[in-house]
C-alpha positions in Angstrom: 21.9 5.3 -3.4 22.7 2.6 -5.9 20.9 2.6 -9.2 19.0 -0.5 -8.7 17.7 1.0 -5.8 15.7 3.3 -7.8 14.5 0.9 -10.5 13.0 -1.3 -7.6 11.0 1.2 -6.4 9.2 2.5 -9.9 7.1 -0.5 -10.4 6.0 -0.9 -6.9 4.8 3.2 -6.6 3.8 2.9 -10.5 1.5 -0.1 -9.4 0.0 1.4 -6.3 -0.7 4.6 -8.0 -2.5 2.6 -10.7 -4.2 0.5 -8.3 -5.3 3.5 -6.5 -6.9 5.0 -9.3 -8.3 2.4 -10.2 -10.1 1.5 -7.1 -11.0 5.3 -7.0 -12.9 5.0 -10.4 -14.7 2.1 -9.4 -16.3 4.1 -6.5 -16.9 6.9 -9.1 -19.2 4.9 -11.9 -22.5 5.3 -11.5 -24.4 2.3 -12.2 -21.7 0.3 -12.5 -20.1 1.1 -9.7 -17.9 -1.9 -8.1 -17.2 -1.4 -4.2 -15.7 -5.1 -3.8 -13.5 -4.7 -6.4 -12.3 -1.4 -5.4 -11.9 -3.1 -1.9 -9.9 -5.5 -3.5 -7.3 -2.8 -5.6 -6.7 -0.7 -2.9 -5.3 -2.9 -0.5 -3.1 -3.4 -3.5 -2.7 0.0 -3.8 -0.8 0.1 0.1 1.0 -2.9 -0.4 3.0 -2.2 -3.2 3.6 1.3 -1.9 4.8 0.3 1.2 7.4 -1.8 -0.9 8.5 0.7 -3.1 9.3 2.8 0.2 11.8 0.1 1.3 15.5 0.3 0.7 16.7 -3.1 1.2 15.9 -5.8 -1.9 14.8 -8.4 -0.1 12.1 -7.1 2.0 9.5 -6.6 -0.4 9.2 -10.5 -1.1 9.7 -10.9 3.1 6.3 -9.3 3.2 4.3 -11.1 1.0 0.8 -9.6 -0.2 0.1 -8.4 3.2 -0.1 -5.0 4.5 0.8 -6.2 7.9 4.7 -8.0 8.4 3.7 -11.7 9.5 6.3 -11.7 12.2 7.1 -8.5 14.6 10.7 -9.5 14.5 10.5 -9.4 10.6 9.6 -5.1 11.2 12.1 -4.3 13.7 14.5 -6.9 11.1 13.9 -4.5 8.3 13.6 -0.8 10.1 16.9 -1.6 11.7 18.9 -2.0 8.3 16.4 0.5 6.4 17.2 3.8 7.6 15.1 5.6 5.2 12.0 3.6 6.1 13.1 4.2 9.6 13.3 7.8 9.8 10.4 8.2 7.2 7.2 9.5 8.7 4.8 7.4 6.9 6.0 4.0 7.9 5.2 0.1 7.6 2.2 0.3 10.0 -1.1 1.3 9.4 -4.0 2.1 12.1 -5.2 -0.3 13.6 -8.6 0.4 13.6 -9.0 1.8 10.2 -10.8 0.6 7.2 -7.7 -0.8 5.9 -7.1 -2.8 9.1 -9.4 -6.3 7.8 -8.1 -6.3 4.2 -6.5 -9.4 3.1 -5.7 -10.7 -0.6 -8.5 -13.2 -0.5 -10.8 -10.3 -0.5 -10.9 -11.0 -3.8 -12.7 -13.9 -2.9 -15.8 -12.2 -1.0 -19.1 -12.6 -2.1 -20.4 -9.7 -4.5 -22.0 -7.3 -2.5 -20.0 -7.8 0.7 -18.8 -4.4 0.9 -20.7 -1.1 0.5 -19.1 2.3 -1.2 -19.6 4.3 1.8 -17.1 1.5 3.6 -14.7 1.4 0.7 -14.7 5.6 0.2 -12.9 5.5 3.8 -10.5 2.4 2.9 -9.5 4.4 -0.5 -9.1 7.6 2.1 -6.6 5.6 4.1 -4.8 4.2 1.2 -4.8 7.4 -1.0 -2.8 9.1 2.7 -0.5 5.8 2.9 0.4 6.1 -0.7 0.7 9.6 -1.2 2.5 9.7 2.3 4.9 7.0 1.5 5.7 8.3 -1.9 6.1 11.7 -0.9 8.5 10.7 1.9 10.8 9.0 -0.6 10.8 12.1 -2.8 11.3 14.2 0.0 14.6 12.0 0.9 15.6 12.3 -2.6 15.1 8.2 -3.3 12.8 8.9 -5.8 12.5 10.8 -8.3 
């Protein structure tokens, strides 16, 4: 793998993990607990993860600050000339139907109080598996290290 490979990846896994903490201390404060904003961090916490997992340069800024690809063909585009993202077993998607499934970056936006903490514990559930997942696959490959 070529050594800017590896240097792209850091700051996206460094971030998420950072993110993901983060949003898990929110939930974790007592009184000044903040579910919104650890709504907000942790679909920040998947998205940079899933770009760190990618092989190819480009595809990071092809997906924006979304944790689902705009365009289908945009997917099949980037697991066709990623093999490693292809053949890892924590991939681009996530479920569907999961507490992750409505987050958007203008969550940031929402009106204090919007979400509760027993709604955000199973979003930072979902993200700490897709982070951990994704990361774990890439060190498993030997891409990072």
């Amino acid at each position: 793998m070529p050594q800017n490979q590896v240097s792209t990846q850091r700051p996206f896994f460094s971030a998420a993990l950072r993110h993901l903490r983060d949003a898990e201390t929110l939930l974790d404060v007592g009184p000044r607990q903040s579910p919104d904003q650890a709504y907000h961090l942790v679909g920040f916490a998947v998205e940079c993860a899933k770009k760190g997992g990618l092989s190819v340069d480009w595809a990071d800024k092809a997906m924006g600050h979304s944790l689902d690809l705009v365009d289908p063909w945009l997917e099949e585009l980037i697991l066709a000339v990623d093999a490693p993202t292809r053949r890892a077993p924590h991939g681009l998607t996530l479920d569907p139907n999961g507490k992750l499934s409505q987050w958007r970056p203008t969550v940031r936006y929402d009106e204090t109080g919007k979400h509760n903490a027993k709604e955000v514990e199973g979003a930072v559930r979902e993200a700490q598996a897709a982070v951990y997942g994704l990361i774990g696959d890439r060190w498993a490959a030997g891409l990072y290290n």
